[in-house]
C-alpha positions as CSV (number, residue, x, y, z in Angstrom):
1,X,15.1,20.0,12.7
2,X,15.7,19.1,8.9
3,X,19.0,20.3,9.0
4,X,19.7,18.3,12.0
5,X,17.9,14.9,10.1
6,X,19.5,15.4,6.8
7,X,22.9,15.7,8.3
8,X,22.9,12.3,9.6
9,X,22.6,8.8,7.9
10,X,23.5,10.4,4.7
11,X,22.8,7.7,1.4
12,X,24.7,8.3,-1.4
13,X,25.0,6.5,-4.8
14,X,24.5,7.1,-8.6
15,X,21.1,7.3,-8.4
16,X,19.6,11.0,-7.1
17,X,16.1,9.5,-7.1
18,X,16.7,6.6,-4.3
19,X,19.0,9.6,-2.4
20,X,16.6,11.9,-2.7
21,X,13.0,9.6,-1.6
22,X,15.6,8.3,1.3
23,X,16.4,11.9,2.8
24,X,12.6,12.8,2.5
25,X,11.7,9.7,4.3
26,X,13.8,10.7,6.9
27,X,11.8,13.7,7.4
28,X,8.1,11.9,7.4
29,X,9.9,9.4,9.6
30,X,11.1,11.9,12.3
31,X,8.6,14.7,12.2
32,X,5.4,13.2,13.8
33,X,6.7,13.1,17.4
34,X,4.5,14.4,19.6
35,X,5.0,16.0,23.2
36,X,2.0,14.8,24.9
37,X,0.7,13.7,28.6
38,X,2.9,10.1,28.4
39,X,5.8,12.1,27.1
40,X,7.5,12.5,23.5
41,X,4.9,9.5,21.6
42,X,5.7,8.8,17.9
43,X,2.0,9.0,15.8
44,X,1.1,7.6,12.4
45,X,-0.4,11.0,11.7
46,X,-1.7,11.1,8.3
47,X,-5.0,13.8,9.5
48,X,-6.2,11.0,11.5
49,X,-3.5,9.4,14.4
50,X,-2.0,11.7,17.1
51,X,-1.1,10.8,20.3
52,X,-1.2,7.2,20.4
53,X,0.9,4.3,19.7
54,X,0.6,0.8,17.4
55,X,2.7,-2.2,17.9
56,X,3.4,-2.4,14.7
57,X,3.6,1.1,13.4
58,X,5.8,2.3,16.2
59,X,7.3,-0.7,17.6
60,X,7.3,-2.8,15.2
61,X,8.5,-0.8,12.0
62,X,10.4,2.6,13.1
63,X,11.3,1.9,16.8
64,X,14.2,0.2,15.5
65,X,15.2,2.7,12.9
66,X,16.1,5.7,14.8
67,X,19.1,5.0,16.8
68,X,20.2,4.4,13.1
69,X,19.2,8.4,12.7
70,X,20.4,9.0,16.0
71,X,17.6,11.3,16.6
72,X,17.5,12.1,20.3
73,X,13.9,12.8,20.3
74,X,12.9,9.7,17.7
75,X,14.6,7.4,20.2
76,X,13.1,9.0,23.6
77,X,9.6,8.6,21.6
78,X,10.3,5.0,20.9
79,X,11.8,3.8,24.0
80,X,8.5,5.7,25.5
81,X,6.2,3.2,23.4
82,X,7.8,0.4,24.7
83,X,7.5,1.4,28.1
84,X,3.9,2.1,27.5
85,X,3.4,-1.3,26.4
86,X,5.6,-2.7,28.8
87,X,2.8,-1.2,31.5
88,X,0.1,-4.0,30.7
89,X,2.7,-7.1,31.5
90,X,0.5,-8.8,33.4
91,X,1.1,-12.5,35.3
92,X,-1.7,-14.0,34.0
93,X,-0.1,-13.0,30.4
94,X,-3.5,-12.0,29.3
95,X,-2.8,-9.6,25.9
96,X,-1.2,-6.7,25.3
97,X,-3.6,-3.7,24.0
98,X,-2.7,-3.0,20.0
99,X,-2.5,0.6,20.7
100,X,-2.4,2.9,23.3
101,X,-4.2,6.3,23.1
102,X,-5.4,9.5,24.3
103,X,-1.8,10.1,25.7
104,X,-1.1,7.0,27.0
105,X,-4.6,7.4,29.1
106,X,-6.6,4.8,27.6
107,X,-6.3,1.7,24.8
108,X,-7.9,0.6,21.6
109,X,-8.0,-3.7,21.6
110,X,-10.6,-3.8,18.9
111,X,-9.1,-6.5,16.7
112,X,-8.1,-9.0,19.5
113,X,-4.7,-10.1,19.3
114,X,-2.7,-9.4,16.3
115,X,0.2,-10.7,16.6
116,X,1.2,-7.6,19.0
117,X,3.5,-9.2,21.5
118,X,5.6,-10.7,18.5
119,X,5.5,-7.0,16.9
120,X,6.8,-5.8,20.3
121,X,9.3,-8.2,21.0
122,X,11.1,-8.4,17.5
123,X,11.4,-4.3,17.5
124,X,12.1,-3.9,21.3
125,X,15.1,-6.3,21.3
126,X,16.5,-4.3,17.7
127,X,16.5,-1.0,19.0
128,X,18.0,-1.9,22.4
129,X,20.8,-3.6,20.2
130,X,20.8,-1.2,18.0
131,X,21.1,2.1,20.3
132,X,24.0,-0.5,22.4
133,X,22.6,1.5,25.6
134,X,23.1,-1.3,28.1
135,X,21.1,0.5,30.8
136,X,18.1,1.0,28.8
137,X,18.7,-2.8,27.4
138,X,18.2,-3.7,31.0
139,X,15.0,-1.8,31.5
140,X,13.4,-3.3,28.1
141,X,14.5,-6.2,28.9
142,X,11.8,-7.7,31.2
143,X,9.2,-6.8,28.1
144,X,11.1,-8.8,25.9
145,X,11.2,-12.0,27.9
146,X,7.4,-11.4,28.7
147,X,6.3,-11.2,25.0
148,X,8.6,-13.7,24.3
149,X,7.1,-16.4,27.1
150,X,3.6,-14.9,26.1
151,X,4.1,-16.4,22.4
152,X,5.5,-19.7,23.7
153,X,2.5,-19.8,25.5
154,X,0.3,-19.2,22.3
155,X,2.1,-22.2,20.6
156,X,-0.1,-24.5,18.6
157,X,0.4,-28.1,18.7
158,X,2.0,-27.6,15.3
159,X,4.4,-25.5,16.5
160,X,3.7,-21.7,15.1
161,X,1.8,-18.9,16.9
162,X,-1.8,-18.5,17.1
163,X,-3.2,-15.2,17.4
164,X,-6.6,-13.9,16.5
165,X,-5.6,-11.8,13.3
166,X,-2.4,-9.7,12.4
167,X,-1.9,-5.7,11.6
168,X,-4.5,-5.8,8.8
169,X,-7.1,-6.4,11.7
170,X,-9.6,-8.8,9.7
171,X,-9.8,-6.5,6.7
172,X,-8.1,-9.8,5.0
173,X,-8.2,-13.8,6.5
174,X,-5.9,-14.4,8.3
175,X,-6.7,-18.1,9.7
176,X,-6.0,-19.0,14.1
177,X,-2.4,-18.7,13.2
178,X,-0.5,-16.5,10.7
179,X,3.1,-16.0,9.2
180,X,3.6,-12.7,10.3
181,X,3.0,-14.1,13.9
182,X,5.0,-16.0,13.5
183,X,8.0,-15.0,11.7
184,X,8.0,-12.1,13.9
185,X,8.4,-14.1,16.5
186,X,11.4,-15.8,15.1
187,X,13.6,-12.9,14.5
188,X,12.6,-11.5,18.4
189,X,14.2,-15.0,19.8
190,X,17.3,-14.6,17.9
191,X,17.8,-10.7,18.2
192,X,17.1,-12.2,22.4
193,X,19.4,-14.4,22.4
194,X,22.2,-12.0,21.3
195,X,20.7,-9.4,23.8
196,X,20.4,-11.7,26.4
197,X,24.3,-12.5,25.7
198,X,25.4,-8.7,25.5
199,X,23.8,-8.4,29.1
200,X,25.5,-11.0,30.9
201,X,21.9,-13.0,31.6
202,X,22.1,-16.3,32.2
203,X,23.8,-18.7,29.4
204,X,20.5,-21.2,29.9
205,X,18.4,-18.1,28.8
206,X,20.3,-17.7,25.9
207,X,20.3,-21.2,24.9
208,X,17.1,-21.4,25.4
209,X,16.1,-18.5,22.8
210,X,18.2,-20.3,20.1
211,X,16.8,-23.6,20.4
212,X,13.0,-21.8,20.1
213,X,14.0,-20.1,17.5
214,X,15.3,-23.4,15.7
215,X,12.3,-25.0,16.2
216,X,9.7,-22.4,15.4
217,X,12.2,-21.9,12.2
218,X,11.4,-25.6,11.2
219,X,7.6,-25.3,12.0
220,X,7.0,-21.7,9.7
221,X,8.6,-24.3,7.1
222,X,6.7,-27.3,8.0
223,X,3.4,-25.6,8.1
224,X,3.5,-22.6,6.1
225,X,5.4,-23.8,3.4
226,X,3.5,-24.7,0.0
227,X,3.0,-24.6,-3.2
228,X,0.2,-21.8,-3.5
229,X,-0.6,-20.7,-7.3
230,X,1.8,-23.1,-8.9
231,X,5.0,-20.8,-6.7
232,X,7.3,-22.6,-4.1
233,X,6.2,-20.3,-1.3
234,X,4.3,-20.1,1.8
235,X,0.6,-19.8,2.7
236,X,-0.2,-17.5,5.0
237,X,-2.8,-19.6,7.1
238,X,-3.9,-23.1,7.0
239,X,-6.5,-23.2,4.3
240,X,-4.8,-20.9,2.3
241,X,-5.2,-21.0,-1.2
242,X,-4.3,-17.4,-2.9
243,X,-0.8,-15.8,-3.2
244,X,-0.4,-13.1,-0.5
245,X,2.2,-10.2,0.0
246,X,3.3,-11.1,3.7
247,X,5.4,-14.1,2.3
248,X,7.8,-11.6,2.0
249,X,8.2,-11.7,6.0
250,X,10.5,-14.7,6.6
251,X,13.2,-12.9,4.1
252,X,13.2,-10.1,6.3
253,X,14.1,-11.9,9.1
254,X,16.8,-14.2,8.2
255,X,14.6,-17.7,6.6
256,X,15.6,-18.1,2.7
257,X,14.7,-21.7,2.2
258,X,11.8,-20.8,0.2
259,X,13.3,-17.8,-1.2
260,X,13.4,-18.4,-4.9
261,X,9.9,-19.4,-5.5
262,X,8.6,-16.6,-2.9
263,X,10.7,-13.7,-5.0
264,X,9.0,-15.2,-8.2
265,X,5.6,-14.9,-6.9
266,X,6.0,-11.6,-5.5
267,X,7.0,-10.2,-8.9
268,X,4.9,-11.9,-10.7
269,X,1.9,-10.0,-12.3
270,X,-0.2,-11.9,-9.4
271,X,1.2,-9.5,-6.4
272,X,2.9,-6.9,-8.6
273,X,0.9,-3.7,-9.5
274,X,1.7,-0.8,-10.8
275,X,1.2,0.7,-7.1
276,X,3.7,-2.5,-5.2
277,X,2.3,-5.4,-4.2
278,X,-1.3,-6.2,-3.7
279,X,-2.5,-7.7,-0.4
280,X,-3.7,-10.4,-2.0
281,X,-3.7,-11.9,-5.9
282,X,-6.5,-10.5,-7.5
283,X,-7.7,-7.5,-5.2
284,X,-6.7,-4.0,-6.5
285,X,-5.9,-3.4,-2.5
286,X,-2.6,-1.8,-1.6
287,X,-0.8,-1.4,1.6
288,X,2.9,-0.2,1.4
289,X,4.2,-2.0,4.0
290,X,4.4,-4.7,2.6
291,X,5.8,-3.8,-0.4
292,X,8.3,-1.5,2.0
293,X,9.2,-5.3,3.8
294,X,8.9,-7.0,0.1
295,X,12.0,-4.7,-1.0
296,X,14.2,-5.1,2.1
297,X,13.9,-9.4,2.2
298,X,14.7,-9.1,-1.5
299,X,17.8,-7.6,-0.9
300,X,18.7,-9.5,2.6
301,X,18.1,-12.9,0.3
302,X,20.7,-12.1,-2.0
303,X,19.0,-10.7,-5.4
304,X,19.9,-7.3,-5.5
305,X,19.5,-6.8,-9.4
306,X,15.3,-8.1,-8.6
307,X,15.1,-5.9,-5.7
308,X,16.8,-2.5,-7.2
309,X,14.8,-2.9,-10.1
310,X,11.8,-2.4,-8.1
311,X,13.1,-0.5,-5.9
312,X,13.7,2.0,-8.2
313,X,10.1,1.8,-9.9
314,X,8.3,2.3,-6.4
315,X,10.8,5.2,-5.4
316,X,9.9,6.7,-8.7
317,X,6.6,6.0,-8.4
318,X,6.2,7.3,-4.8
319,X,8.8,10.5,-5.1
320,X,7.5,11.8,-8.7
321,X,4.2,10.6,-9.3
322,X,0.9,11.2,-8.1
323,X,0.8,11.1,-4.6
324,X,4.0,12.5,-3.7
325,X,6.4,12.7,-2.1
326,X,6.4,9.9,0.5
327,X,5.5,6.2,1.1
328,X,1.7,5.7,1.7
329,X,0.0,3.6,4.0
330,X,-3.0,2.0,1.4
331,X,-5.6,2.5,-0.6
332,X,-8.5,2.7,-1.2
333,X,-8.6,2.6,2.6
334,X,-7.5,5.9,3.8
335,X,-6.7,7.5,0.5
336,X,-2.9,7.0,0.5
337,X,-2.6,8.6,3.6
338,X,1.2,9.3,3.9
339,X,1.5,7.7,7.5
340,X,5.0,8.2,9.5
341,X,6.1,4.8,10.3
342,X,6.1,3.8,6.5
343,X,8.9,6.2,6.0
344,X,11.1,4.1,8.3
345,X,10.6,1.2,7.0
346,X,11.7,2.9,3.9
347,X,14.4,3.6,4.9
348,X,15.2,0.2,6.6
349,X,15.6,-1.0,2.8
350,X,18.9,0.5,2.4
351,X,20.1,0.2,6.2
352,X,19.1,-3.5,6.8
353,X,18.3,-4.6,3.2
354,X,21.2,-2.6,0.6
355,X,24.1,-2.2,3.2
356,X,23.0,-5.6,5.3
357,X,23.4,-4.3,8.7
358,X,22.3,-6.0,11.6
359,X,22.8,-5.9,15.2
360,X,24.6,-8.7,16.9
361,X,25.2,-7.3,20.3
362,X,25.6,-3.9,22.2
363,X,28.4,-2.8,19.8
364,X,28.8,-4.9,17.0
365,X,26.6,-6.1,14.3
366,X,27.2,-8.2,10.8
367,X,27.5,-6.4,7.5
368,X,26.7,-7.6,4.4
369,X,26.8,-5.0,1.7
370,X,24.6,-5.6,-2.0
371,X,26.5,-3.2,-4.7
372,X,24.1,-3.1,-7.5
373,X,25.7,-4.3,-10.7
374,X,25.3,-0.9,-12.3
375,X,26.9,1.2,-9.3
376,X,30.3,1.9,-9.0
377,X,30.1,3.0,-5.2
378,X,27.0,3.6,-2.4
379,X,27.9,5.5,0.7
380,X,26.3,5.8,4.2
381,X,27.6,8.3,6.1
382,X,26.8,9.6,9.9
383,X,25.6,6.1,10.7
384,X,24.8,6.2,14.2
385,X,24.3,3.0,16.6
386,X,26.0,0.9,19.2
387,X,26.9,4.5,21.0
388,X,29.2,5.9,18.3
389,X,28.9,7.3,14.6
390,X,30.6,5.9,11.6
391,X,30.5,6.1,7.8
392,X,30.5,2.8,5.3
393,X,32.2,3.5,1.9
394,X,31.3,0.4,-0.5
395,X,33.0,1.0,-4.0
396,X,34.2,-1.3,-6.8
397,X,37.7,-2.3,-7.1
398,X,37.6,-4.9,-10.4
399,X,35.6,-8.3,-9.7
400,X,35.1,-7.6,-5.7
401,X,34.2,-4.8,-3.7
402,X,36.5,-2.5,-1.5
403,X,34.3,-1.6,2.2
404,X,36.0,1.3,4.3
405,X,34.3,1.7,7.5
406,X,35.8,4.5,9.8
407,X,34.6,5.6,13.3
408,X,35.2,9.7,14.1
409,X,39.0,9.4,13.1
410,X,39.7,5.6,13.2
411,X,39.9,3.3,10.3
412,X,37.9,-0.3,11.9
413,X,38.2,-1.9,8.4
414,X,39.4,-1.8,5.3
415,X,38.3,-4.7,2.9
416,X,38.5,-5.8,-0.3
417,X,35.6,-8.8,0.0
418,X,33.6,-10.4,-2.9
419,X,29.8,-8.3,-3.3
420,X,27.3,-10.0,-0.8
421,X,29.9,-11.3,1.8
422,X,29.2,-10.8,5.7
423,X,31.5,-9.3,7.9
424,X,31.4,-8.8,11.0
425,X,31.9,-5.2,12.5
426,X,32.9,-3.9,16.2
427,X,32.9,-0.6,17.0
């Protein structure tokens, strides 16, 4: 099974300590799938979660990473999750459970409504674009209209998402309406709207998806932006007044408005510790994913020098240090537990945040690729998606950048672009 994982989505560049903490996250990633009752589920692990599924740990942050891998069992265990969720659509659009346990047998809804149908949504409609399967797009696709009309449904009169906490479950405030809500939300319209188009559903529909996503775009700005601890950023509820590290979500999913102040802040020695980015200023607590989220919208907003720069400190920090050899999911809570789905999200750095890749229908996506000033080259290789398997060759060719991207025997482009332009890319 390693063999199998580190001969696909190969990363290569200069630096053998990114390559290396990127094929080992491949591994954590991959190797808590579990054959159980409800077939092949995907588990956080970590000596304490088997057998059951999150909304954001498995559909949220590595359901849409393995059709990247192209790891037949990863994807069977993640289009399993969403079919398990998909089991408690309901007409009433009463919630869907946070997890699922005990094999898919029973549920764990202790901390209300997190945000789940936005977690579900915005990964669902990824990895059915990303994985360009249209039958199993069709069979996900009734979940992601009814999480989708289930937010719309939890619209404030303001215009953002309420929901009763988010992933962190009340261990932090997180106000009647968050930013991860909705940002989340956001990115599932638009990934629906260019699913919704790739399936031939009806051109209202589509429309429809862009205009929400429009306006929920100009209410996250309307009422989450602020200036909180002298930084152009966001607050992450009404009412709040301290710097938090989930204003690192709208990067990730396409909203830079606020980008320059928000970088600043989560860099500065506020956020920034010597383990990532505390949850909130002041507190010595930790959870990787955010950092893991923090890295990515770095690099998706344009400031690749910022991002590898920290990028390589963490990957240092979290390959060779003291807790080795993976991401972690926090501390003190759990004791750095190395939990699967924090591996993916790893990874998602370089796919989604370093090489700019992003679905745009069943097979086709844009690319925008970040060469670090200090590389000469960065390779992905195997890439798999969108039903075939390619390679992307970025290298240096004077003041611009040379991309190569070749499918089995066929060259589909050849390109010499200037660093940080998008392409698009049909395979």
């Amino acid at each position: 099974m390693v063999t199998e994982w580190q001969n696909e989505l190969v990363l290569e560049t200069p630096d053998p300590i990114l390559d290396r903490a990127f094929a080992f996250a491949k591994i954590r990633a991959s190797e808590s799938i579990f054959k159980t009752a409800g077939g092949y589920l995907h588990g956080p692990g970590g000596g304490a979660y088997y057998a059951a599924i999150w909304a954001n740990d498995q559909a949220e942050y590595v359901g849409p990473f393995f059709p990247f891998l192209g790891y037949k069992k990863g994807n069977e265990a993640s289009l399993n999750a969403y079919l398990h969720f998909a089991r408690f659509m309901n007409p009433r659009y009463n919630p869907i459970p946070s997890s699922i346990i005990a094999e898919g047998k029973d549920i764990w809804n202790g901390a209300g409504d997190r945000g789940d149908a936005a977690m579900i949504a915005c990964g669902a409609a990824r990895f059915c674009l990303t994985l360009g399967d249209e039958s199993i797009a069709q069979k996900l696709w009734p979940l992601i209209t009814w999480c989708l009309e289930y937010n719309k449904r939890h619209m404030t009169p303001e215009g953002v998402i309420y929901s009763d906490s988010d992933e962190l479950e009340g261990r932090f405030p997180s106000g009647k309406a968050n930013l991860s809500t909705s940002s989340l939300y956001f990115d599932a319209l638009v990934s629906a709207a260019d699913l919704g188009k790739a399936l031939g559903k009806p051109a209202s529909v589509v429309s429809a998806y862009k205009k929400q996503s429009t306006s929920i775009k100009q209410a996250i700005e309307s009422y989450f932006g602020h200036q909180v601890e002298g930084f152009k950023t966001y607050r992450y509820y009404k009412g709040n007044d301290v710097l938090r590290s989930w204003i690192c979500l709208p990067l990730t999913v396409g909203i830079y408005e606020r980008s320059e102040g928000t970088i600043d802040a989560l860099f500065s020695p506020r956020l920034w510790t010597r383990d990532g980015l505390a949850t909130q200023a002041g507190d010595s607590t930790f959870w990787d994913r955010s950092t893991l989220y923090a890295l990515r919208g770095v690099l998706q907003a344009g400031k690749t020098e910022k991002a590898i720069e920290f990028l390589n400190y963490y990957s240092r920090r979290r390959l060779l240090g003291e807790h080795v050899p993976y991401p972690v999911e926090a501390y003190p809570e759990g004791g750095q537990r190395h939990l699967s789905a924090e591996s993916g999200l790893y990874c998602r750095i370089f796919t989604e945040g370093l090489f700019g890749i992003r679905p745009v229908s069943l097979n086709s996506f844009t690319f925008t690729p970040k060469l670090p000033a200090s590389w000469d080259f960065m390779k992905m290789k195997k890439v798999h998606g969108f039903q075939k398997v390619y390679d992307m060759d970025v290298k240096r060719e004077g003041k611009k950048i040379r991309i190569i991207i070749k499918c089995g025997n066929k060259m589909v482009l050849t390109k010499l672009i200037v660093n940080g332009t998008q392409r698009t890319i049909k395979l």
